[in-house]
MARNU-175929 format. One line per 2 residues: number of its first residue (from 1); for each residue y, z, x negated of N, C-alpha, C. Coordinates in steps of 0.001 Angstrom, whole numbers, plus 500000, padded with zeros to 6 digits. Atoms other than C-alpha are relative to their C-alpha. Layout:
! residues N
NUM> Y/Z/X/Y/Z/X/Y/Z/X | ...
***
This chain:
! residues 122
1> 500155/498637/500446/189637/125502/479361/500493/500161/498569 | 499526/500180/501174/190316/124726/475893/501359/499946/499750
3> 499078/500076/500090/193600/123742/476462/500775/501254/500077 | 500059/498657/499568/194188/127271/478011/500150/501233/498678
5> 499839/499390/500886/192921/128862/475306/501170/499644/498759 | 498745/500868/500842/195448/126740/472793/500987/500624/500054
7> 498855/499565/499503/198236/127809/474825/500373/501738/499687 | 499718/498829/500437/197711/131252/474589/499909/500530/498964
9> 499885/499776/501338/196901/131569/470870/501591/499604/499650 | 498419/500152/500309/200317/129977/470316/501031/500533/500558
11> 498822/498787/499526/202233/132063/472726/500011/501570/499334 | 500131/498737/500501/200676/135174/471291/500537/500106/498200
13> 499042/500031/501615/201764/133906/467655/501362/500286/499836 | 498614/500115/499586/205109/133211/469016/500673/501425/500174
15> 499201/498464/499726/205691/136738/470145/499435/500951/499177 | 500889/499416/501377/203840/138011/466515/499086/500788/500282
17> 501618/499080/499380/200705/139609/468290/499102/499348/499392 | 501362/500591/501029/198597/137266/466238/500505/499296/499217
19> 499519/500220/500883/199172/135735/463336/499586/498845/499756 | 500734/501791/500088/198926/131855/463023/498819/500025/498537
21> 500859/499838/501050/197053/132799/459707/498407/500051/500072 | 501229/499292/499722/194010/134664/460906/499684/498715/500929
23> 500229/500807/498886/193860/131925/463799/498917/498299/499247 | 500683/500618/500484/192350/129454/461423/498445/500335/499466
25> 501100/499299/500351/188986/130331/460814/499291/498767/498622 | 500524/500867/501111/188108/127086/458247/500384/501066/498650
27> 499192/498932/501363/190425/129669/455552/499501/501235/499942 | 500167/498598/500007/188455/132596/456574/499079/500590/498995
29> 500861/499459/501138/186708/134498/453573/498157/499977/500037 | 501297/499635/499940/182870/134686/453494/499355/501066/499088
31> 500373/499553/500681/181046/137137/452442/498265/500523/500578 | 501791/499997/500035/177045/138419/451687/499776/500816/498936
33> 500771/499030/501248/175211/140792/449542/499078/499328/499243 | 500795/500809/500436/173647/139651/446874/499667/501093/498423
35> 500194/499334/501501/172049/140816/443436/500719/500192/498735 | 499402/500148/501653/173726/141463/440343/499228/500855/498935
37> 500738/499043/500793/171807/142978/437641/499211/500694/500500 | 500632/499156/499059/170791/146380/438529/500459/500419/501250
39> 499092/499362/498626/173484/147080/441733/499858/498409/500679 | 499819/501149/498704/174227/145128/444750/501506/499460/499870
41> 498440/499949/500002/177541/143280/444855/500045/499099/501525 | 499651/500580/499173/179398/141884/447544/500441/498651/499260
43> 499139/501670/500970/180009/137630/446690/500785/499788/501410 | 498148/500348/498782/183489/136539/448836/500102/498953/499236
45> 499482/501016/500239/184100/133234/448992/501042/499287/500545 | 498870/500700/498956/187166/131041/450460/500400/498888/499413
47> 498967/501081/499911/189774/128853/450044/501860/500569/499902 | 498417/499502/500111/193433/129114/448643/500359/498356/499596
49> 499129/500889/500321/195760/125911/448327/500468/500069/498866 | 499800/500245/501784/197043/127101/445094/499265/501304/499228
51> 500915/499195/500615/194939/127801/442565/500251/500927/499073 | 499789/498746/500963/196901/130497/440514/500434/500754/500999
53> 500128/499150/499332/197018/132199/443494/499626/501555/500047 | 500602/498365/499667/195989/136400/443638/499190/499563/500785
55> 500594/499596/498916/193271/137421/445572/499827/501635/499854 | 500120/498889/499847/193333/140761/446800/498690/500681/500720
57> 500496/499794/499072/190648/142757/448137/500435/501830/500357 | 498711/498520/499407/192359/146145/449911/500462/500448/499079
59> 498582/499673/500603/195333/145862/447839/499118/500178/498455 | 500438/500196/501763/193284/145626/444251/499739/498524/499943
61> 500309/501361/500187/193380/142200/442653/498462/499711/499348 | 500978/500225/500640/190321/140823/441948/499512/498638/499144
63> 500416/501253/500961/188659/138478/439285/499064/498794/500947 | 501081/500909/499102/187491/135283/441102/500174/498229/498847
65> 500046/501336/500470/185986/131837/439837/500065/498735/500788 | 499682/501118/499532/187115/128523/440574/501332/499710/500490
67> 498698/500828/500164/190529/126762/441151/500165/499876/502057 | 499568/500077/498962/191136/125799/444895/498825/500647/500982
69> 501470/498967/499338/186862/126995/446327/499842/501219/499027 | 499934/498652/501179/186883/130565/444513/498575/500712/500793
71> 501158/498740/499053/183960/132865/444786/500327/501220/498788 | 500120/498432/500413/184016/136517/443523/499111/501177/500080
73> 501119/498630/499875/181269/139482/442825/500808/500843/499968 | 499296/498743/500145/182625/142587/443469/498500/501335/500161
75> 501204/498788/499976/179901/145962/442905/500453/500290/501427 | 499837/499301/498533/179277/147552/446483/500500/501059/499628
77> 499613/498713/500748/180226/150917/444357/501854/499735/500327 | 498602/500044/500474/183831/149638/443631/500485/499502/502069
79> 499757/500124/498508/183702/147900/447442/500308/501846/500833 | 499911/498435/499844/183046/151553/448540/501015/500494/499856
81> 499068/499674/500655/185395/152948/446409/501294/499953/500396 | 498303/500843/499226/188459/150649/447660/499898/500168/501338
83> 499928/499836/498503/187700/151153/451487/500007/501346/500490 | 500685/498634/499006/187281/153781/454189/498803/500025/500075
85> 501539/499703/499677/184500/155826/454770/499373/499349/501124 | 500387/500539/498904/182498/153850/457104/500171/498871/500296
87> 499403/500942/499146/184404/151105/457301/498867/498267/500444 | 500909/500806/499913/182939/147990/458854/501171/498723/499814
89> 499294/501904/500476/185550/144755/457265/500797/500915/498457 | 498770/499752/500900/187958/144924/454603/500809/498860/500175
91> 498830/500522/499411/191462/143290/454247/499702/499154/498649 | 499886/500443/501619/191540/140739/451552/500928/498731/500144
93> 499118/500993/499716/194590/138730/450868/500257/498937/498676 | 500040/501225/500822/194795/135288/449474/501224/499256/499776
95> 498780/500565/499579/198347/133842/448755/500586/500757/500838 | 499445/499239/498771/199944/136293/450702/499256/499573/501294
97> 500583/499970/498996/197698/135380/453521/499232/500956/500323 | 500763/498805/499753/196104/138284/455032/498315/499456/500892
99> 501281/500207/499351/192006/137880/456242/499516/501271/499946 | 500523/498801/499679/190436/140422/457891/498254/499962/500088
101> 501430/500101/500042/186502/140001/456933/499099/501036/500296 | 500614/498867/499391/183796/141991/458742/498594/499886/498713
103> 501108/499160/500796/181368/143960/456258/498361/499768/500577 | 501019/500279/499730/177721/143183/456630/499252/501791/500699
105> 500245/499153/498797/176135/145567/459293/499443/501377/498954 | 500638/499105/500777/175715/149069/457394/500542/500206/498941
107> 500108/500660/501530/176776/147944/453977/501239/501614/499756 | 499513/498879/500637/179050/151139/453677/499918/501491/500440
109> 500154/498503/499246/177333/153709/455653/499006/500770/499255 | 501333/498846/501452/175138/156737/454043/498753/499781/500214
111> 501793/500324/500409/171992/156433/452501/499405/501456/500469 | 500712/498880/499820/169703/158417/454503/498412/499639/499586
113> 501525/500709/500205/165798/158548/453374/499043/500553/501313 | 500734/500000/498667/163764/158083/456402/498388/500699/499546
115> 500589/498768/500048/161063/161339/456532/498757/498706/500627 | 501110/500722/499445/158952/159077/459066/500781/498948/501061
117> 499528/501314/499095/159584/155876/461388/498655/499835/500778 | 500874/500125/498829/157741/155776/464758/500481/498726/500659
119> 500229/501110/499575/156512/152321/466023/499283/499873/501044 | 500821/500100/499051/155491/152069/469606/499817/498596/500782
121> 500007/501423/499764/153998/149356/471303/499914/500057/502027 | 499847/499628/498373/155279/148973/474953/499309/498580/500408
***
C-alpha cells in the first residue's frame, strides 16, 4: 500500500499537481499560540538549509531567530492583518520553498461575547 502511495505522489509531482516541496513534511513549519507580553502571537518554527535564507509569511518577510532551526513571534494583530478574513493557514515561504501551514482552529475568526452558554446533560 505504501508503495502505491509513493508512486502516485511522484507521478503527481511529475505532472506539477503537487509539489515535491510540500511532500516532505519533516520541512513543514510549526506553529502555536503563545503569550507575548500583553497580545497573543503566533511562534512558527522550521527548518531552512541555508541560514541567510528569507522567511516569508504571506509575502512579508519576517524577523526569525536562529541559523539553520529558526523560530519566529509574529502578533496575531499583524497575522490578521497579512491574511484573509477568516482564513484558516497561511503561506509562508522559506528559501523559495513554499509551506502551506494550517492556522490553529479559530485563531482568525470574530470575537463574539457569549450572552449565555447552555450545558445539557444527555
Amino acid at each position: 500500500m505504501s508503495r502505491l502511495l509513493v508512486s502516485a505522489a511522484l507521478a503527481l509531482a511529475a505532472l506539477g499537481i503537487v509539489s515535491p516541496v510540500q511532500a516532505q513534511p519533516g520541512h513543514a513549519p510549526k506553529l502555536r499560540v503563545v503569550e507575548c507580553g500583553a497580545e497573543s502571537c503566533l511562534r512558527i518554527t522550521g527548518h531552512r538549509d541555508d541560514s541567510a535564507a528569507p522567511v516569508l509569511l504571506n509575502g512579508h518577510e519576517i524577523a526569525v531567530n536562529g541559523r539553520h532551526r529558526w523560530t519566529a513571534r509574529v502578533p496575531v494583530a499583524k497575522v490578521r492583518h497579512w491574511s484573509a478574513p477568516y482564513a484558516r493557514s497561511i503561506q509562508l515561504s522559506v528559501a523559495n520553498e513554499e509551506h502551506s501551514a494550517q492556522l490553529p482552529i479559530g485563531l482568525l475568526g470574530t470575537r463574539g461575547d457569549l450572552a449565555m452558554l447552555v450545558v445539557s446533560v444527555k
